[in-house]
C-alpha positions as CSV (number, residue, x, y, z in Angstrom):
1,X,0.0,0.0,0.0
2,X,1.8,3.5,-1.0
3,X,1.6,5.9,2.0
4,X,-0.3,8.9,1.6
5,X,1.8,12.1,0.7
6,X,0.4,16.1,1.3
7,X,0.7,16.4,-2.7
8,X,-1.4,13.3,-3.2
9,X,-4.2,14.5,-0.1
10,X,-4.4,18.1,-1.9
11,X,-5.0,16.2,-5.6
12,X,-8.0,14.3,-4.0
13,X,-11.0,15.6,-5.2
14,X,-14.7,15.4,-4.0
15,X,-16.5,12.6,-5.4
16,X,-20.6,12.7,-4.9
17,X,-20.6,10.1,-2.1
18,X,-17.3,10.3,0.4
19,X,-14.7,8.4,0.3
20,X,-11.7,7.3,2.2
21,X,-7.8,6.8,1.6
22,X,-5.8,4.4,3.7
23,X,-2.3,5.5,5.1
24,X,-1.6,2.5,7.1
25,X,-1.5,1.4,10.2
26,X,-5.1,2.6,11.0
27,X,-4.9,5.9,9.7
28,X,-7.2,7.1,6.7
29,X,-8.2,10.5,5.2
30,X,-12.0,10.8,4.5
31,X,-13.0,13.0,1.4
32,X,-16.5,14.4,1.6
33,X,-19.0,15.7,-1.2
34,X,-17.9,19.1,-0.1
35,X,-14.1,18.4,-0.8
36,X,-13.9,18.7,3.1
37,X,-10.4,16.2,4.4
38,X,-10.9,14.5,7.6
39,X,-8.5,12.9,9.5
40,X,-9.1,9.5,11.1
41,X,-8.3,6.6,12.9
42,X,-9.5,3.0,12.5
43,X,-8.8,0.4,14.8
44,X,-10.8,-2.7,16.9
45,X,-11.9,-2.5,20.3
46,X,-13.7,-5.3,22.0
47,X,-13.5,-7.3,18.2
48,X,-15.8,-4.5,16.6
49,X,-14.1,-1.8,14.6
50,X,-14.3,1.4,15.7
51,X,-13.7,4.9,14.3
52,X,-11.9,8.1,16.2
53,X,-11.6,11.6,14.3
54,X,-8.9,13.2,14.7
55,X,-9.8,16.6,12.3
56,X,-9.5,18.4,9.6
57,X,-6.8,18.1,7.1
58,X,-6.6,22.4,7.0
59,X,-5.7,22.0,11.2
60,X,-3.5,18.9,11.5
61,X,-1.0,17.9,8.7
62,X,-0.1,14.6,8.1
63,X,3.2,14.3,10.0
64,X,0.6,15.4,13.0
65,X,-1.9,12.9,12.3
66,X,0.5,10.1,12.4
67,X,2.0,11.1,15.0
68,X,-1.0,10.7,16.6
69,X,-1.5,6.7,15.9
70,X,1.4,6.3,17.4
């Protein structure tokens, strides 16, 4: 899987239904209708997955975000 880079998050564009973009290691980049970036984090808890946002991509870059999963 090829990591996500800030050039390849600002050529995502909005799509009509959102969409997310794995990173790895739990950490994906939703893309809503209104071309809106939202950080977030996947991961299991209890054997059900579970979702935790971390924000937008205009407030945290990536470097912050994955530092974050860590």
């Amino acid at each position: 899987m090829e990591k996500l880079s800030d050039s390849k998050i600002k050529s995502l564009k909005p799509k009509e239904k959102p969409y997310k973009v794995n990173d790895g290691e739990g950490l994906i980049i939703e893309v809503k209708p209104t071309g809106r970036k939202i950080f977030r984090i996947r991961y299991r808890f209890e054997g059900k997955e579970k979702t935790y946002t971390i924000g937008n991509y205009s407030v945290y870059s990536l470097r912050e975000a994955r530092e974050i999963t860590q």
